[in-house]
BALOBA-1460 file (C-alpha; in Angstrom, 3 decimals):
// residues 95
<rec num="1" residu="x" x="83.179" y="296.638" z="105.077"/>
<rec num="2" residu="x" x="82.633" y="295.928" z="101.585"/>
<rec num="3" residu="x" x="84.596" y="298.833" z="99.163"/>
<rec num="4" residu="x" x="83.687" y="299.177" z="95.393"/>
<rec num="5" residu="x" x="86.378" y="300.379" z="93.086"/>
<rec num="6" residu="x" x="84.572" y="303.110" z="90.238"/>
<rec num="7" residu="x" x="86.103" y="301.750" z="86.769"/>
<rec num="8" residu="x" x="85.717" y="303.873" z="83.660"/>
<rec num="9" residu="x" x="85.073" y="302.391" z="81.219"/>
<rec num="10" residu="x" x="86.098" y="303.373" z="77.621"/>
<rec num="11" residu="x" x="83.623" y="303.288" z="74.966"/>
<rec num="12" residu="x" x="85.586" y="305.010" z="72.385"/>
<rec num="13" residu="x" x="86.960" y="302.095" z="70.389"/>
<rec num="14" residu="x" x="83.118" y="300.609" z="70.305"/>
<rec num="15" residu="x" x="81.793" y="304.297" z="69.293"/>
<rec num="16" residu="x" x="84.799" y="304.130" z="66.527"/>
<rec num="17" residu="x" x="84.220" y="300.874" z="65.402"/>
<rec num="18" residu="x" x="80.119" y="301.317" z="65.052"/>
<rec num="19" residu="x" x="80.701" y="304.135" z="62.958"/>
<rec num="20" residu="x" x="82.662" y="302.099" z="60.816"/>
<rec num="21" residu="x" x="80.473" y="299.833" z="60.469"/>
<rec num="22" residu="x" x="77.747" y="302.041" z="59.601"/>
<rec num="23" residu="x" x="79.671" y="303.911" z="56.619"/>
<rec num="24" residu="x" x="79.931" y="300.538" z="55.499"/>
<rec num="25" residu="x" x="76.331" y="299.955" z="55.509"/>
<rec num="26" residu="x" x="75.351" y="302.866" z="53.617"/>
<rec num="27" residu="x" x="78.173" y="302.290" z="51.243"/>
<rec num="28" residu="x" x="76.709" y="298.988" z="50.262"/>
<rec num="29" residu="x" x="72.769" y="300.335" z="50.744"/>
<rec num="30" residu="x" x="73.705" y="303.206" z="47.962"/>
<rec num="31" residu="x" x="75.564" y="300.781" z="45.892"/>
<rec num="32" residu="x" x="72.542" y="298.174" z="46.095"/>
<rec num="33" residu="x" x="69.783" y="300.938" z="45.931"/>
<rec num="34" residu="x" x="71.658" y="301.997" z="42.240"/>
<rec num="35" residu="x" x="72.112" y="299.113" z="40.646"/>
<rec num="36" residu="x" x="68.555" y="298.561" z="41.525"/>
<rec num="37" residu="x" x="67.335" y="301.577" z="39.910"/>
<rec num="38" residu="x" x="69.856" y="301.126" z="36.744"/>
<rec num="39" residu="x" x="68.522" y="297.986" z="36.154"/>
<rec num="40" residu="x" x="64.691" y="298.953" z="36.557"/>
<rec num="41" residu="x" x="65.646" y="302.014" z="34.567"/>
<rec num="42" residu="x" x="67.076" y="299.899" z="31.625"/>
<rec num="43" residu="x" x="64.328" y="297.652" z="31.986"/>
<rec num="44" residu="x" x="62.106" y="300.138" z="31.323"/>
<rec num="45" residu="x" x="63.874" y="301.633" z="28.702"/>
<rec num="46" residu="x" x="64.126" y="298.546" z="26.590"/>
<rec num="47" residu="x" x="61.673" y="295.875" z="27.780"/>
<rec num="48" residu="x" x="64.649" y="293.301" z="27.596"/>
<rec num="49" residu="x" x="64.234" y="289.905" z="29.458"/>
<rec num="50" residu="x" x="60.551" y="290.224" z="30.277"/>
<rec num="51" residu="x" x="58.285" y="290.859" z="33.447"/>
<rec num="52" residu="x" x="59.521" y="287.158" z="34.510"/>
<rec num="53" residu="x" x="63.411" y="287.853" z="34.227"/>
<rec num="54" residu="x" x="62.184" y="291.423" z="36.220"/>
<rec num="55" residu="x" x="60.414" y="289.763" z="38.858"/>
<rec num="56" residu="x" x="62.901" y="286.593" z="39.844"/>
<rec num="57" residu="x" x="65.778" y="289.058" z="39.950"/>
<rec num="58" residu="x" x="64.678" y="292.300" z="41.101"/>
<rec num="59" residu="x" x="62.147" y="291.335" z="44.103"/>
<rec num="60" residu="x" x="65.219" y="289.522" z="45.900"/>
<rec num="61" residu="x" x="66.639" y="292.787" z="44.959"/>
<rec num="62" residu="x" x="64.212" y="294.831" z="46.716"/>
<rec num="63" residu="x" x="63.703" y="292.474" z="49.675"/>
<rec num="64" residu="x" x="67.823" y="292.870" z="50.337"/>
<rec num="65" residu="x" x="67.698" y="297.318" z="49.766"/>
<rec num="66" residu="x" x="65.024" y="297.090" z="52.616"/>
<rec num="67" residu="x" x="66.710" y="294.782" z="54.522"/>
<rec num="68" residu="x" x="69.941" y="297.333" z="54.367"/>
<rec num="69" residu="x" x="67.936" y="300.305" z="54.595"/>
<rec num="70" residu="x" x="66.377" y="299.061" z="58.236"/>
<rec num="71" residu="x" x="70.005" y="298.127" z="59.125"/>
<rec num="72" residu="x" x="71.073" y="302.216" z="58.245"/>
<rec num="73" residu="x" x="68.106" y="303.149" z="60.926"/>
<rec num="74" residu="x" x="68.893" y="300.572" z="63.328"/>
<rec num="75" residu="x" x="64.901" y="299.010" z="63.343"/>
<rec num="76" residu="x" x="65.328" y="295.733" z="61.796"/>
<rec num="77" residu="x" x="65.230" y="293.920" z="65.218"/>
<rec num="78" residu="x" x="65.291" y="296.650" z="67.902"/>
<rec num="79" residu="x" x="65.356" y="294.146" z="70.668"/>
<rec num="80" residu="x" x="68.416" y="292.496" z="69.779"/>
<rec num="81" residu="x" x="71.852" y="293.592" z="69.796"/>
<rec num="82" residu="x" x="74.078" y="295.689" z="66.703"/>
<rec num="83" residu="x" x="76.119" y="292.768" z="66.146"/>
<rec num="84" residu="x" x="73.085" y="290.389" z="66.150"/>
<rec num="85" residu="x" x="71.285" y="292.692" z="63.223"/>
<rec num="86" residu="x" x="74.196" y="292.985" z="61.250"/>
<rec num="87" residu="x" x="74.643" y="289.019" z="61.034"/>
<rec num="88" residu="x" x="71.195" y="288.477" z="60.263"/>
<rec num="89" residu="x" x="71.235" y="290.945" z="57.412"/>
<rec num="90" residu="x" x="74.232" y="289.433" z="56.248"/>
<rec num="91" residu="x" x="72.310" y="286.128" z="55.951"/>
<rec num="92" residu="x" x="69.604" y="288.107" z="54.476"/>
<rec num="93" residu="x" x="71.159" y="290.042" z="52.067"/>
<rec num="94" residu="x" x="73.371" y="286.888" z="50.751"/>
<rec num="95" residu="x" x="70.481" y="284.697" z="50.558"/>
């Protein structure tokens, strides 16, 4: 006869350590999502650099707060793992 030992397992530390995680993505969302908006707002406020200098830097801009902002809600990839959507947002975000 074959027995089978019940283990708990404790998910505390991974609960603790997600959440961490997670303040830390909204911490750097916010801080992303503001400078984005102080530099359209000062754009638009004084015209300087030009649509050109507006475009290159602020669509990579925009392309990286929407890459965060799916991270906060957990949908960029929904079929792959926490760990595996926070490294490819890293390599999206630092691209």
């Amino acid at each position: 006869m074959i027995r089978i030992e019940k283990k708990e397992i404790d998910f505390s530390k991974k609960i603790r350590t997600d959440a961490v995680v997670s303040k830390w993505v909204n911490v750097i969302y916010f801080i992303f999502s503001g400078f984005f908006f102080l530099y359209l707002f000062r754009y638009y406020m004084t015209g300087t650099g030009g649509p050109t200098l507006l475009a290159v830097t602020m669509v990579p801009m925009a392309y990286a707060v929407v890459t965060l902002d799916l991270l906060r809600k957990n949908k960029l990839y929904p079929g792959l793992s926490l760990v595996a959507n926070y490294i490819i947002a890293a390599v999206y975000v630092l691209l």
